[in-house]
NUKOLKE-588084 format. One record per residue (C-alpha): residue number from 1; residue in one letter; y, z negated, x. Coordinates in nm, 3 decimals. Each point is the difference from the previous one (the first is absolute). Example, Ala and Ser with C-alpha at 12.3 -4.5 7.8 and 13.67 -1.06 7.14 Angstrom:
# NUKOLKE-588084
{pt 1, A, {-0.450, -0.780, 1.230}};
{pt 2, S, {0.344, 0.066, 0.137}};
# end
This chain:
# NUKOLKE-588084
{pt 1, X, {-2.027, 1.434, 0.345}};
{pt 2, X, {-0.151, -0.183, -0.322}};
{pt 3, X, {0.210, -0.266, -0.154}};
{pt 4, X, {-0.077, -0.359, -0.055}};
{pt 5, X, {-0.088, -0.038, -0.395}};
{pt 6, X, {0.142, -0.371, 0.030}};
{pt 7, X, {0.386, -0.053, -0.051}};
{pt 8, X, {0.175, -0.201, 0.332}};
{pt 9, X, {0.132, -0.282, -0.086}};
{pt 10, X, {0.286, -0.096, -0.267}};
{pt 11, X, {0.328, -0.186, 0.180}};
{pt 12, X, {-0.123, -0.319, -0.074}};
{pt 13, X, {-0.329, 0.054, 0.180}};
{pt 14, X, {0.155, 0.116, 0.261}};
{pt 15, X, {0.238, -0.298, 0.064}};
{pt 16, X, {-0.402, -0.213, -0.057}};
{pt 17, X, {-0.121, 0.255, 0.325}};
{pt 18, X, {0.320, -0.069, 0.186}};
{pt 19, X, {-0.032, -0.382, -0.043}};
{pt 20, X, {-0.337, 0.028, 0.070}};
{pt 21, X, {0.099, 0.194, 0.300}};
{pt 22, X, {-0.203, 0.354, -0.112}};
{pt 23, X, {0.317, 0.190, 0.033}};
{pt 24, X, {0.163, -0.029, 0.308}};
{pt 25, X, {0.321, 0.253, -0.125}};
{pt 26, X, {0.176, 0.142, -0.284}};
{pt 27, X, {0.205, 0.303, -0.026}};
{pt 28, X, {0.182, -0.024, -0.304}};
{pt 29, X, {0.197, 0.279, -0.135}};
{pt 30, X, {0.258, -0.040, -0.309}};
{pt 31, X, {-0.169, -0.299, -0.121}};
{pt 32, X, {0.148, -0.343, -0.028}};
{pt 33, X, {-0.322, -0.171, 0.016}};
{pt 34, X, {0.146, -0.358, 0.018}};
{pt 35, X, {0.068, 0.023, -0.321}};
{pt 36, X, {-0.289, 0.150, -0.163}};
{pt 37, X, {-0.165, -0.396, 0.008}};
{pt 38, X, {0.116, -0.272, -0.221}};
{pt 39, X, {-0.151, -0.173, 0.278}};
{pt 40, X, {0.300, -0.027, 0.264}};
{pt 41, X, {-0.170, -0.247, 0.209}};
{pt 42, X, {-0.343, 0.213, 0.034}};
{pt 43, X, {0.232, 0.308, 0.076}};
{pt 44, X, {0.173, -0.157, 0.269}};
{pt 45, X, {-0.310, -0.108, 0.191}};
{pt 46, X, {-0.151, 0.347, -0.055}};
{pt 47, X, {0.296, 0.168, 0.178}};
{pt 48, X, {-0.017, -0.283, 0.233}};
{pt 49, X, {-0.273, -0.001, 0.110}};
{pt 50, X, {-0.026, 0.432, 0.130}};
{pt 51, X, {0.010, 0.057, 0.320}};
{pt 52, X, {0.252, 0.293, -0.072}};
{pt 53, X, {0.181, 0.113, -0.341}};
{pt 54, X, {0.196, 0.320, -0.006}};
{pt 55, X, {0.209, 0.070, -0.328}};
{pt 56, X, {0.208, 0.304, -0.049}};
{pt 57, X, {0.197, 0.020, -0.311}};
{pt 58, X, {0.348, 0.091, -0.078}};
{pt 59, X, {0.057, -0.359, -0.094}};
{pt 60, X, {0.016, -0.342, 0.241}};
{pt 61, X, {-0.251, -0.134, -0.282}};
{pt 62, X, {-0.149, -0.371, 0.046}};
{pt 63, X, {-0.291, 0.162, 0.152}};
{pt 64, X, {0.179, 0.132, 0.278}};
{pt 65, X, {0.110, -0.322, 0.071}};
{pt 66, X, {-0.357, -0.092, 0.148}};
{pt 67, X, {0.016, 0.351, 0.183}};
{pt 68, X, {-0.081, -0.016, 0.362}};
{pt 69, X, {0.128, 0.449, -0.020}};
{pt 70, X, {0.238, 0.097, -0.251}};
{pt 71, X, {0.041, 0.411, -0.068}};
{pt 72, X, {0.274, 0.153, -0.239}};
{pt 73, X, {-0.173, 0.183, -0.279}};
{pt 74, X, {0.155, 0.319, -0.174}};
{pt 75, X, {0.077, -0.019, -0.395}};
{pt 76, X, {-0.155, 0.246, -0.245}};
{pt 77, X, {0.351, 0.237, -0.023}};
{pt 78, X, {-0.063, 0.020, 0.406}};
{pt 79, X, {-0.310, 0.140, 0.025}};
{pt 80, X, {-0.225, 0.265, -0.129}};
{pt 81, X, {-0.358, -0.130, -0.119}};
{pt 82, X, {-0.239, -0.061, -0.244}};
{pt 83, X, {-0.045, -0.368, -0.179}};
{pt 84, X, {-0.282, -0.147, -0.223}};
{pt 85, X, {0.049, -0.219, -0.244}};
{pt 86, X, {-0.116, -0.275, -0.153}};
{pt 87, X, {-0.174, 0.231, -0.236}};
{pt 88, X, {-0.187, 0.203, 0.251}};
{pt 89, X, {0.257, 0.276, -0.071}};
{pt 90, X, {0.098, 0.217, 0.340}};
{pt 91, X, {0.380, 0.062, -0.048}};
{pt 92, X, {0.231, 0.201, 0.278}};
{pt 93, X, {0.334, -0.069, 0.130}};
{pt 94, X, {0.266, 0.213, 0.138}};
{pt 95, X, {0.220, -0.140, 0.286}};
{pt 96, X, {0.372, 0.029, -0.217}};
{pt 97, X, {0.155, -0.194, 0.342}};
{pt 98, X, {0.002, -0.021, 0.350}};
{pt 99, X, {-0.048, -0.280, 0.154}};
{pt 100, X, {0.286, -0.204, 0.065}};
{pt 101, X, {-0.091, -0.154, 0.327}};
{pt 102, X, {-0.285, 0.014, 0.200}};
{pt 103, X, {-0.257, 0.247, 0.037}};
{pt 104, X, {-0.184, 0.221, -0.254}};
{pt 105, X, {-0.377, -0.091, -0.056}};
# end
């Protein structure tokens, strides 16, 4: 499989596509995209207007409030992984933790 040399979209293109009514859905993981907008009021009709918007996080953040499927998330001391961040860098975690409710990912 090749990749696409193009970027997707940034957040705020994406709430544009869901306005638009381009995107359809949005999974959104560990992101409180509500509040990545100065913008409330373009936000707002963005998660509006999707047919279906799953969050999972660890937190009820304002974007879950427009959820029509809420899943618990784990934390980083719960799980073991890898992360990237915002400099490119790959870091690992080690689970320190089991969860305390709920099911393992």
């Amino acid at each position: 499989a090749t990749l696409d040399p193009e970027p997707g979209l940034r957040i705020p293109r994406m709430f544009d596509a869901a306005i638009e009514g381009r995107f359809k859905a949005m999974y959104v993981q560990g992101e409180d995209i509500a509040q990545s907008d100065p913008n409330t009021q373009h936000v707002e009709a963005a998660l509006r207007s999707l047919e279906l918007l799953i969050v999972q996080d660890i937190f009820l953040n304002e974007t879950a409030k427009f959820a029509h499927v809420i899943l618990p998330g784990a934390s980083f001391l719960e799980k073991n992984g890898t992360f990237t961040n915002a400099e490119r860098r790959i870091n690992r975690v080690r689970k320190v933790m089991t969860p305390l409710a709920g099911k393992e990912d």
